[in-house]
Structures are given as structure tokens and as C-alpha cells.
KEMARMAR-742694 format. One record per residue (C-alpha): residue in one letter; x, y, z. Coordinates in Angstrom, 3 decimals. Example, Ala and Ser with C-alpha at 12.3 -4.5 7.8 and 13.67 -1.06 7.14 Angstrom:
2
REC   rest          x          y          z
REC      A     12.300     -4.500      7.800
REC      S     13.670     -1.060      7.140
END
This chain:
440
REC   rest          x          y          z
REC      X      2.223      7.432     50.494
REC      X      2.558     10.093     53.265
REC      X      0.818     10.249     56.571
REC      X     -3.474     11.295     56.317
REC      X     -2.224     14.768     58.243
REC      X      0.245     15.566     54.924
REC      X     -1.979     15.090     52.385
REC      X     -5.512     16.618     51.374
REC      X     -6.495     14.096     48.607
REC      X     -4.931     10.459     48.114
REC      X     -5.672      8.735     45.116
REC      X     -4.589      5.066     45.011
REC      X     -4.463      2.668     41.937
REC      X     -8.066      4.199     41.160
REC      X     -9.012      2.569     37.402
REC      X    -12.491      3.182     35.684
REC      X    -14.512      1.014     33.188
REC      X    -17.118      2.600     31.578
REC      X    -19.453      0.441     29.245
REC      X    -19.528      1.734     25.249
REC      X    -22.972      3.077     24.084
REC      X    -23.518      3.261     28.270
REC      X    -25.616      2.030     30.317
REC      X    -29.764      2.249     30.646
REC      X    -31.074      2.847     33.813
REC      X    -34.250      4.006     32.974
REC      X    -35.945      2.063     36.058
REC      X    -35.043      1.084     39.376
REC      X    -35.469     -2.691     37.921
REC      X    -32.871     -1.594     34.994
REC      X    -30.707     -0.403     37.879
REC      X    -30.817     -3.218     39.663
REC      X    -30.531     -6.114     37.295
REC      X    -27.342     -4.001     35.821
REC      X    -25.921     -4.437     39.111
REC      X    -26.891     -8.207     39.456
REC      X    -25.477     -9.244     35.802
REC      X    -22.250     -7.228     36.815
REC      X    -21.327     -9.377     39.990
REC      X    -20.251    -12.473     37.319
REC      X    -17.706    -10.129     36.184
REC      X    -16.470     -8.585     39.243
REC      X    -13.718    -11.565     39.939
REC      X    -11.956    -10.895     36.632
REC      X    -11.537     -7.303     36.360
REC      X     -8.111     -6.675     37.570
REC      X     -6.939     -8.764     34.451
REC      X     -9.488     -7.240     32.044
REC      X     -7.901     -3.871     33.003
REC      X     -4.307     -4.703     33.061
REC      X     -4.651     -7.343     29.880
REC      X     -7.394     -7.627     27.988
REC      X     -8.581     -4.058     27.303
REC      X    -10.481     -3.218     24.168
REC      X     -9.420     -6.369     22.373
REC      X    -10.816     -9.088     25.549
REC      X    -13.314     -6.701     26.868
REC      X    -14.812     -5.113     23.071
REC      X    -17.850     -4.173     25.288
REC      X    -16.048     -1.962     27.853
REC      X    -13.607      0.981     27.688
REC      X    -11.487      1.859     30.615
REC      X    -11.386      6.034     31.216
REC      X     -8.285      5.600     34.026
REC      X     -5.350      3.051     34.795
REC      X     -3.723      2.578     38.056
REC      X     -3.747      6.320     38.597
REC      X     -1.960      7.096     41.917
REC      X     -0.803     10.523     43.345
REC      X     -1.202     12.671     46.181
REC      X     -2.438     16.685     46.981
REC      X     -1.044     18.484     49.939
REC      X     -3.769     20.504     51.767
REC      X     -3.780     24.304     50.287
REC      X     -1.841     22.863     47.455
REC      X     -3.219     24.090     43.908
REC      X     -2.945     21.041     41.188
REC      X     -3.239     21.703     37.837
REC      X     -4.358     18.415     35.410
REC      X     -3.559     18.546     31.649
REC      X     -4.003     15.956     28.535
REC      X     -6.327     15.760     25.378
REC      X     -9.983     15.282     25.149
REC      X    -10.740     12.021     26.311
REC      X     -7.806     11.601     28.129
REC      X     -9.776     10.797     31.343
REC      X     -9.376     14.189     33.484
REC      X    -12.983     14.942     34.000
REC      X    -13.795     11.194     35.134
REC      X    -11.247     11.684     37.313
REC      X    -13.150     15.020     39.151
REC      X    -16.275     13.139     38.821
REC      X    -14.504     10.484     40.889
REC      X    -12.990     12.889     43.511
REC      X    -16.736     14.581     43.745
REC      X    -18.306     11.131     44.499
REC      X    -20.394     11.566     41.109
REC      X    -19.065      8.275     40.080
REC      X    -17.282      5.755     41.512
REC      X    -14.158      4.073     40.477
REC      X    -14.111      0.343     39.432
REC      X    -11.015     -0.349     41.587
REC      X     -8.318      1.476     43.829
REC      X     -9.838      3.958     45.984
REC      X     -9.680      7.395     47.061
REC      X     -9.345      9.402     50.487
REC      X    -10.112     13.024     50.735
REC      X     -9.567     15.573     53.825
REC      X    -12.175     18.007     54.241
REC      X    -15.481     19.302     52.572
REC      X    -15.016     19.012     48.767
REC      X    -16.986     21.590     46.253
REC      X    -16.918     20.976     43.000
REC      X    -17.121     23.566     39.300
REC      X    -17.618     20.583     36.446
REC      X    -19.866     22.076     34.338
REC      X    -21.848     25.634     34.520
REC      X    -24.436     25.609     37.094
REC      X    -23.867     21.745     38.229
REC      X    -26.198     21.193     41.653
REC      X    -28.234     24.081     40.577
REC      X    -32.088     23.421     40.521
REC      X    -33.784     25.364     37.684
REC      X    -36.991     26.173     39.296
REC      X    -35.384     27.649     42.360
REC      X    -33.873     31.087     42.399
REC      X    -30.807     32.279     42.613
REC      X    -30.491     32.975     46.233
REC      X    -32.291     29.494     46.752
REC      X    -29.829     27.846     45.136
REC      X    -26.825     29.441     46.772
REC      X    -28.192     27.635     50.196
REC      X    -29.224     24.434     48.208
REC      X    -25.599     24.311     47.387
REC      X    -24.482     25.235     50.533
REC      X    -26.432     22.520     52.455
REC      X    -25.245     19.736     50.193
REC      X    -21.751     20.545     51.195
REC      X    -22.771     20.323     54.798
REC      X    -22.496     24.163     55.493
REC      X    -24.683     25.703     58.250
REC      X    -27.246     28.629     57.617
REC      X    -25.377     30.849     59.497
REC      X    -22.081     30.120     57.216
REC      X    -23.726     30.617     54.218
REC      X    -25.401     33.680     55.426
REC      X    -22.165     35.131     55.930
REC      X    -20.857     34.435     52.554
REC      X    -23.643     35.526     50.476
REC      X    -23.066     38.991     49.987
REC      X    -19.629     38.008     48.442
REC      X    -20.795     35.803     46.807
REC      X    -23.649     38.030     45.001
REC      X    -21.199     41.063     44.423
REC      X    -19.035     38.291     42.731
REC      X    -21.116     36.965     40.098
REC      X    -23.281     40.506     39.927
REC      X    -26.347     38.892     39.829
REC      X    -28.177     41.108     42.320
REC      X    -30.783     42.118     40.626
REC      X    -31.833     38.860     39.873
REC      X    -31.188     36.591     42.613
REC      X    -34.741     36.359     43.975
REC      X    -35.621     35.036     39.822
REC      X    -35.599     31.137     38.902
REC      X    -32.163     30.274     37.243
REC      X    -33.842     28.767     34.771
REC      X    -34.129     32.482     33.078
REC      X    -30.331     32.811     33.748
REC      X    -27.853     33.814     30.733
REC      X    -25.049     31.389     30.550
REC      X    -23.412     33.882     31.214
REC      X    -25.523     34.395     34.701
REC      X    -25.077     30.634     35.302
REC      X    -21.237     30.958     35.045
REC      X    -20.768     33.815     37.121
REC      X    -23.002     32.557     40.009
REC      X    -21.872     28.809     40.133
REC      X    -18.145     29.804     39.872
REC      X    -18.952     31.930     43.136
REC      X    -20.685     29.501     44.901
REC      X    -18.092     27.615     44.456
REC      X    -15.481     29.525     45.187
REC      X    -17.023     31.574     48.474
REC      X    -18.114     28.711     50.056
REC      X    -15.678     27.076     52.914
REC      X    -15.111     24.281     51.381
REC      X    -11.260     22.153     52.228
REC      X    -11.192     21.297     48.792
REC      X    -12.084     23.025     45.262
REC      X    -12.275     20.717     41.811
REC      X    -12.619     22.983     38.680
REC      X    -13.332     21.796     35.362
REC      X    -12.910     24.031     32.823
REC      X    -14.619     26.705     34.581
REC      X    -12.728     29.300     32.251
REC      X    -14.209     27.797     28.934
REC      X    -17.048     30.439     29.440
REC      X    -17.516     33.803     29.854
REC      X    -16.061     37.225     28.667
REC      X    -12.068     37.786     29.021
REC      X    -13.122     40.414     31.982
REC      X    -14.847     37.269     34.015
REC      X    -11.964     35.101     33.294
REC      X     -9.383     36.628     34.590
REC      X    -11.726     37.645     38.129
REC      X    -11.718     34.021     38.599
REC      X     -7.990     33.331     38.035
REC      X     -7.505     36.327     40.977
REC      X    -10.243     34.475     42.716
REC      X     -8.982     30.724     42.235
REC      X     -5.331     32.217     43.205
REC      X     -6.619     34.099     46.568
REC      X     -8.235     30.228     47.087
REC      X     -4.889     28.702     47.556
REC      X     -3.440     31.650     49.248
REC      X     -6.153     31.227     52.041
REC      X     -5.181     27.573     52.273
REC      X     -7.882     25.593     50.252
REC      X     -6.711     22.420     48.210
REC      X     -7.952     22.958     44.552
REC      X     -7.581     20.462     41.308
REC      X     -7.742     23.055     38.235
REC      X     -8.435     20.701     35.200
REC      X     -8.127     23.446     32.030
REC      X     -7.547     23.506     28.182
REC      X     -6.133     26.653     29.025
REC      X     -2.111     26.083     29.609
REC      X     -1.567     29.499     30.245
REC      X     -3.723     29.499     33.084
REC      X     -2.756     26.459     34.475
REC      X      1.214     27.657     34.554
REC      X      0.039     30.914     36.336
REC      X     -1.785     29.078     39.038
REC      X     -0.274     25.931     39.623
REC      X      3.215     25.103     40.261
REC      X      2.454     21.527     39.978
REC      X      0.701     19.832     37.000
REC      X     -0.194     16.444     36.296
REC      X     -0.658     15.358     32.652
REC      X     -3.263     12.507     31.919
REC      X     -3.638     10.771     28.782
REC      X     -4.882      7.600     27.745
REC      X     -6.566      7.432     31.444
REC      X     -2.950      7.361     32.892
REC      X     -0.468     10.022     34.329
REC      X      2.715     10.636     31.883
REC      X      4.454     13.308     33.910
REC      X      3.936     15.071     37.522
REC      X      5.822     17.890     38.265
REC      X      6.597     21.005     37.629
REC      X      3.941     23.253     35.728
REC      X      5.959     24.881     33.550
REC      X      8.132     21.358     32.498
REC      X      5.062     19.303     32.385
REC      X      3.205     21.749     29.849
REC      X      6.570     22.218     27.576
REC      X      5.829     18.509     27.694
REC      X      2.087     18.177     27.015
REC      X      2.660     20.565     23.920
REC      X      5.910     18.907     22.526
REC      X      4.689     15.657     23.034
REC      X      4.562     13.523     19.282
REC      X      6.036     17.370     17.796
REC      X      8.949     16.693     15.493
REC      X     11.048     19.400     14.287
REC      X     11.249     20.113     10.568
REC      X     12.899     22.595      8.328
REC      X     11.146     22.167      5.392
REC      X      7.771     21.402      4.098
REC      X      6.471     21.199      0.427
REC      X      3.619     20.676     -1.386
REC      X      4.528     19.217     -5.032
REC      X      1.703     19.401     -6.093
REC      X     -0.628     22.440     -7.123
REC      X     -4.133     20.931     -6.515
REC      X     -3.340     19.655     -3.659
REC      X     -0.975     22.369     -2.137
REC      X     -3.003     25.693      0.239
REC      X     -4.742     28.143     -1.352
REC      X     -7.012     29.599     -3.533
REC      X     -7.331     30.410     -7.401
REC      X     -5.037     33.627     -6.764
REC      X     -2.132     32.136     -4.899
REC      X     -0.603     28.330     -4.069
REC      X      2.088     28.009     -1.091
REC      X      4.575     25.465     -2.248
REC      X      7.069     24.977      0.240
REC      X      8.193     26.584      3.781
REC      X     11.864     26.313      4.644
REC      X     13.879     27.374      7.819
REC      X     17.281     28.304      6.959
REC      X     20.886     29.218      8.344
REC      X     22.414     32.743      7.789
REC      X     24.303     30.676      5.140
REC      X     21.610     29.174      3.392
REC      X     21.580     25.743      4.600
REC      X     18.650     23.938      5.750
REC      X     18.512     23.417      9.639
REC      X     16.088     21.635     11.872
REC      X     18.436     23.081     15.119
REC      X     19.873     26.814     15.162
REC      X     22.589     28.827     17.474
REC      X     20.540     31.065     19.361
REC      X     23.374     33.562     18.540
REC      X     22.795     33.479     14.843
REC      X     19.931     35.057     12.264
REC      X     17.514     32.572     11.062
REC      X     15.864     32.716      7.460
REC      X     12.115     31.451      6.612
REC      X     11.141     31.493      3.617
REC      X      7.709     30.545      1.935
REC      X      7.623     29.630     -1.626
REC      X      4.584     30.072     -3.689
REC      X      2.984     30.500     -7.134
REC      X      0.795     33.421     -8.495
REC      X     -2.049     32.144    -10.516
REC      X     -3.704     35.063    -11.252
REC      X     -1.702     38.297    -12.187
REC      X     -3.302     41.486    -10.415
REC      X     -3.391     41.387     -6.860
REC      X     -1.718     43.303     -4.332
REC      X     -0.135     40.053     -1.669
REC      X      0.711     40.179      1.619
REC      X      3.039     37.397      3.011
REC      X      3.048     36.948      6.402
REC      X      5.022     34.637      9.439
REC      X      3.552     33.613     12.836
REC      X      5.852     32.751     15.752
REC      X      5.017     30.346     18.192
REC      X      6.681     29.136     21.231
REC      X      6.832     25.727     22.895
REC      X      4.571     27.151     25.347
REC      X      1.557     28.056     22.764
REC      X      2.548     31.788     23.245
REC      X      2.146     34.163     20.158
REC      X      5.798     35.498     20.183
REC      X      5.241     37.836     17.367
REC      X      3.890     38.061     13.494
REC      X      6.099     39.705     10.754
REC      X      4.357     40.874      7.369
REC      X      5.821     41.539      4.067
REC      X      8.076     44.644      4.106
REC      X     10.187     44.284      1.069
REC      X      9.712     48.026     -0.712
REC      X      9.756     46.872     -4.417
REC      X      6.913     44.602     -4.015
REC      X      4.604     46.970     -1.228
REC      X      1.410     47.950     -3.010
REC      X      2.857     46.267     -6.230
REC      X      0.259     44.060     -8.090
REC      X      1.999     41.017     -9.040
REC      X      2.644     39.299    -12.225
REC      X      1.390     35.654    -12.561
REC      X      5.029     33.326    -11.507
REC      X      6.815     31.408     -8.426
REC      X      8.304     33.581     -5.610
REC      X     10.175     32.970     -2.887
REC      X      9.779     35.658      0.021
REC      X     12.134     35.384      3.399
REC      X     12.200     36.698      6.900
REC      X     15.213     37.086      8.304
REC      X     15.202     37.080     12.425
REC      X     18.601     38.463     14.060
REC      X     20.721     36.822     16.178
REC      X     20.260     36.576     19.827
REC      X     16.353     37.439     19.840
REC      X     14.630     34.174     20.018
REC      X     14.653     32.162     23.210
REC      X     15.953     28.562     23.601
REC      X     13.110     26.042     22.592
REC      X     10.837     24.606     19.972
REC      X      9.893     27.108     18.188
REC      X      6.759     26.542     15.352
REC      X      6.199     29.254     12.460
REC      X      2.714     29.784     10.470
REC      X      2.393     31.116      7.156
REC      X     -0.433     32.860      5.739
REC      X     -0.947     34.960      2.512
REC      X     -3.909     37.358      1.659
REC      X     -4.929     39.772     -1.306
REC      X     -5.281     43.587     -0.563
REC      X     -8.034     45.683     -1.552
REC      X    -10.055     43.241     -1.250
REC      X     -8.939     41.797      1.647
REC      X     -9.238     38.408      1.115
REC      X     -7.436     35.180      2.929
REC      X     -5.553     32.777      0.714
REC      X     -4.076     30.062      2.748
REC      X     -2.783     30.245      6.469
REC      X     -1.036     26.914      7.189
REC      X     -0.500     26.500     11.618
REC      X      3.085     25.042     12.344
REC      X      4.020     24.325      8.995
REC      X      7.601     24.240      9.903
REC      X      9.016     23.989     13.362
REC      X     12.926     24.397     14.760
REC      X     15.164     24.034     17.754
REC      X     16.810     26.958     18.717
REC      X     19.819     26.311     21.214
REC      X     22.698     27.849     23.412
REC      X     26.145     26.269     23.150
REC      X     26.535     28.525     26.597
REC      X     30.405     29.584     25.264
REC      X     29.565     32.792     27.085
REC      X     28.495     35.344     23.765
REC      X     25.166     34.966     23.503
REC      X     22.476     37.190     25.706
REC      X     22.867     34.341     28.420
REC      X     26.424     35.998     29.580
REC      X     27.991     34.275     32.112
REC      X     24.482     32.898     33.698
REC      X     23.756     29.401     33.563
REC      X     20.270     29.226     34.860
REC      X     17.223     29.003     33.296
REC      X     16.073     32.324     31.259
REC      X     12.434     32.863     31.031
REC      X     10.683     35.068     28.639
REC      X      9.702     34.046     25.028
REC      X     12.094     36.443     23.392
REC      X     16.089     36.682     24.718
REC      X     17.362     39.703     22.710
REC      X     21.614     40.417     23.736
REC      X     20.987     43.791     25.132
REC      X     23.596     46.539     26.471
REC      X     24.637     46.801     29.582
REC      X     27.057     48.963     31.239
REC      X     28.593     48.971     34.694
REC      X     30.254     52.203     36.091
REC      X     32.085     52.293     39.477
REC      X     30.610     55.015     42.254
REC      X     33.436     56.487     43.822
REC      X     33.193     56.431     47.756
REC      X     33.021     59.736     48.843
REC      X     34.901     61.055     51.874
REC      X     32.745     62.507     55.070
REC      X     32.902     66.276     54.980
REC      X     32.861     67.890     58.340
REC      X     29.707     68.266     60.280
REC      X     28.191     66.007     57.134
END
């Protein structure tokens, strides 16, 4: 561990044990005899948590395991994993909602806190109200909150209702006024949780700007977010949780490759032997996907400097329709590289006979980018339009460089970013050096 003056928030072996079906405190004497029938049990729980688990301890569940790391102040930490993976216990931990069973936690500064939409607000108080309710919990003076609330009501453009009880807020009006609060307010330290789960795609991306201009001005802030784009654009640290423990710290953009590749297994092919059982409707059955080499063979891991074929095979059960085959490209990062639809001339407009096809894609050479790279296949009828089976990452592949200096990489050998890498042209001409004229 650094020194307290290097380091905003210190978390330190912090575990949590939660009990399953929770906990009824519907009294103060529930309260309290919870707490007196949980001292017999204190003594033991370091081995409950690091042995026992679910299987010694069937009544208990523990949310976090000896989690341990470190924030620098005006650093901006992004936290990633699956649902349930213990993230948000871990905010309610850091905003003193909860506290953890063991290890402990030291924080530098005032701490505000986004968990859910309109957390801390009171409904029967009004907007305004609320916005120095909030204020005053985080230990802010009048005078600093009366400095902050214009911002923070041209923010969340609730003006014309900020003198009306919340509790006749939109969500939408909840949203927009906790995330400023939150986010005007001097607080050292800013934990969002999933903030951007709500709200239109205009309101999202003012609070990116706004959650970026935080750490520019110096302000710690833990972004927890489903939203992996985000978190890459804001962070350039990330911590992955799952399980209730951390798998990987480090670099945003390598711990998210990570989070989405994690238990993903590359595969060239993928059938479906049998019709009943196999996507679709009563007008068309997919039967198998296949990645394949210029030369035909199947190929889990291609030269970035060669074409790639994918084919979907599938059978027409009822003779009539107009079909339209068509590819999805993903990345490793989630990104939608590009679609392709069926352009093969004999077959555009065509109503098809009743039979097994086979239609490919073919993807030049030098155009993908090194990584995983996942491919989703979907069919529909035409005139109607009508969906027949779309099947997400039913085939994934590895495409690589062998860096032997004729692919779009050249003579570089960093990383190249970007989810397509197309070999473009370049040329390089020579500018003569031209002699001083006189009196030039």
C-alpha cells in the first residue's frame, strides 16, 4: 500500500457476507437480537469465508473476497463483471450504506454517491429542497450549494419544476436531477452505478462529457457500468469483479478485451442436425454456419492478410418467398463492425424453390483487425417482412498478423487500434529544396 497522501480510496482485504432470503429488521428488537445472535459467530468467520463457503455456511452467501486495491485522488476507475458479481456491494460499501464483514476501507475526502436514480432524495420535498438535503448530508455549507445550484438546474433542465415535490418527477426528471447533484456538488470523491442505464442517448452522452470534465477538475470517481464502451472512453484503468473477487486490474482497454473473451472459445463451425430443433420458422431452417479459408478449409484462426469465407447453410421449407441472408460482425470489444446482406444477382428478388442452400460472404484480405472476431446470422422473408431466425455469435474466429511486413501493419510493430485495418495506399514524394532567390 502507498502513503494516505497518494491515494484517494484504500480498500483492504474488505469481504462481505450477506444472509440468503436476508435479514428482518422490522423492529428495533429484530435489530437488536440479530446483532446479539451474530456475536457467537463472529470468532469463526475468517474460516467460513476462506473455507467453508456455501457448502459450511448453506445459510450465508459471501458478495466480496479479500478484495484489495487502491484509487489515486482525481483518478477515474472503471469496475466491470456480470450481474451478481459483487460491484454494487462494493459502492454500497465505499458510500458507508453497508458495512463490510471484514477488511476495512479508508477514503480521502467527501464522497457522493449515483447508485440508483434519485438515491437520498425525499419524495415529499421539492426539487430545490432536495438539492440542499443532499448537499447537507455531504457536509456542504449553504453558501456552497448556493453557488452550485444554477448549474446544477440548467444541467438536469428541471427549472420549471424545481419548486414541485419529486414525487411527481418523470424518471426521466429523477435521472437528470440526481446525476447533477451528484456531479455539481464538491465532493473529493464520485461513485456511479450505472447512472447511464437511464435516460435518452442525448442525456447519456451529457453525462459522459460531465463525468469526464469530473476527473479533469481533479475529483476521484468509481464508474461501475454495463456499458464497456463507456467505461473504455472514461477510464484508463478498470477493475473486473466477479464472483465477489478482482480477476484483472489494469488497463481499460486490456481488462474489457478480457471481461468479454472471458469462457469465449473460438469455433469455425456450428450445425444443427436436426430440423426441429435447428432456428427458424416454417419458411426457413439454418443448418450450419462455417468460417472458411480462401481455399475452402475450415479455420478457427485466419492471416489477417487473407479473404475469409462464411457461409450459412439452410433449408427452404416452403417454396415462395423472397429471402434475405444476412452476416453481423462483431469485435472482441462488443463493437458492431459492420452487417453484409445477400447480394448475389441471380437470387435478388427471386422467390425460392423449396431445397438446401448454402450462401457465403467473402471478406477481403487485409480489412479485419487482429482479434476475436464473432459473426451473427439472420434470415428474413421480403414482402412481408418477416424475421426467420437470427442466431448472436454463432461462429467466432481469430484473426492474426504473422508481422512478415505485407499486411496493412507495414513496418509498425505497435498496437493498431480501430475495428477495421484495411492495407491502404500510400505514397511518399520528395519536395525538392528550393534555392533563395534574391531579395526572397
Amino acid at each position: 500500500m502507498t502513503g494516505p497522501s497518494d491515494t484517494a480510496i484504500a480498500v483492504e482485504n474488505v469481504s462481505k457476507r450477506y444472509r440468503l432470503g436476508g435479514a428482518r429488521h422490522d423492529s428495533l428488537r429484530d435489530a437488536l437480537w440479530s446483532a446479539v445472535t451474530d456475536l457467537g459467530s463472529m470468532a469463526g468467520r475468517t474460516l467460513r469465508k476462506r473455507g467453508a463457503g456455501a457448502a459450511g455456511d448453506p445459510d450465508h452467501i459471501w458478495a466480496l473476497h479479500d478484495v484489495s486495491f487502491e484509487v489515486r485522488p482525481g483518478e477515474v476507475l472503471g469496475i466491470v463483471g456480470p450481474n451478481g458479481a459483487g460491484k454494487s456491494t462494493m459502492l454500497k460499501i465505499l458510500s458507508r450504506i453497508t458495512e463490510p464483514t471484514d477488511g476495512r476501507v479508508r477514503m480521502l475526502g467527501r464522497v457522493g454517491s449515483l447508485l440508483e436514480v434519485g438515491t437520498g432524495f425525499h419524495p415529499d420535498l421539492t426539487g430545490r429542497e432536495n438539492v440542499y438535503l443532499n448537499g447537507a448530508i455531504l457536509g456542504m455549507r449553504k453558501t456552497e450549494i448556493d453557488r452550485k445550484l444554477d448549474e446544477i438546474v440548467d444541467f438536469a433542465e428541471v427549472s420549471r419544476f424545481l419548486d414541485t415535490p419529486v414525487k411527481h418527477y418523470s424518471s426521466g426528471m429523477y435521472l437528470r436531477l440526481a446525476f447533477a447533484v451528484g456531479a455539481h456538488l464538491e465532493t473529493e470523491i464520485l461513485l456511479v452505478d450505472e447512472v447511464l442505464a437511464v435516460g435518452d442517448a442525448r442525456f447519456q452522452q451529457k453525462c459522459l462529457d460531465k463525468m469526464r470534465d469530473v476527473g479533469r477538475h481533479g475529483r476521484t470517481v468509481l464508474f461501475v457500468s454495463h456499458n464497456l464502451l463507456a467505461v473504455k472512453r472514461l477510464c484508463e484503468r478498470t477493475i473486473l469483479i466477479d464472483g465477489g473477487r478482482i480477476w484483472k486490474d489494469g488497463p481499460s482497454e486490456d481488462v474489457v478485451t478480457a471481461y468479454l473473451n472471458a469462457g469465449r472459445h473460438t469455433t469455425a463451425l456450428r450445425e444443427w442436425p436436426s430440423r426441429e430443433a435447428a432456428p427458424g420458422r416454417d419458411v426457413v431452417r439454418l443448418r450450419a454456419v462455417r468460417v472458411r479459408t480462401a481455399d475452402g478449409q475450415l479455420a478457427e484462426t485466419l492471416d489477417v492478410r487473407y479473404p475469409v469465407a462464411v457461409q450459412m447453410e439452410y433449408e427452404v421449407l416452403e417454396a415462395g418467398h423472397v429471402l434475405l441472408p444476412n452476416f453481423q460482425f462483431f469485435n472482441d470489444s462488443g463493437i458492431h463492425m459492420f452487417a453484409s446482406h445477400d447480394l448475389d444477382p441471380a437470387w435478388r428478388q427471386r422467390r425460392r424453390p423449396a431445397g438446401r442452400y448454402i450462401s457465403t460472404v467473402r471478406i477481403p484480405g487485409n480489412l479485419l483487425a487482429e482479434g476475436i472476431v464473432s459473426v451473427s446470422v439472420g434470415m428474413e422473408t421480403v414482402a412481408p417482412k418477416l424475421f426467420q431466425f437470427y442466431v448472436h455469435d454463432a461462429v467466432t474466429f481469430r484473426v492474426v498478423d504473422p508481422l512478415e511486413g505485407d499486411s496493412a501493419r507495414g513496418d509498425y510493430l505497435g498496437k493498431i487500434n480501430g475495428v477495421v485495418r484495411p492495407r491502404l495506399d500510400w505514397s511518399t514524394d520528395e519536395v525538392p529544396v528550393e534555392e533563395s532567390q534574391p531579395g526572397g
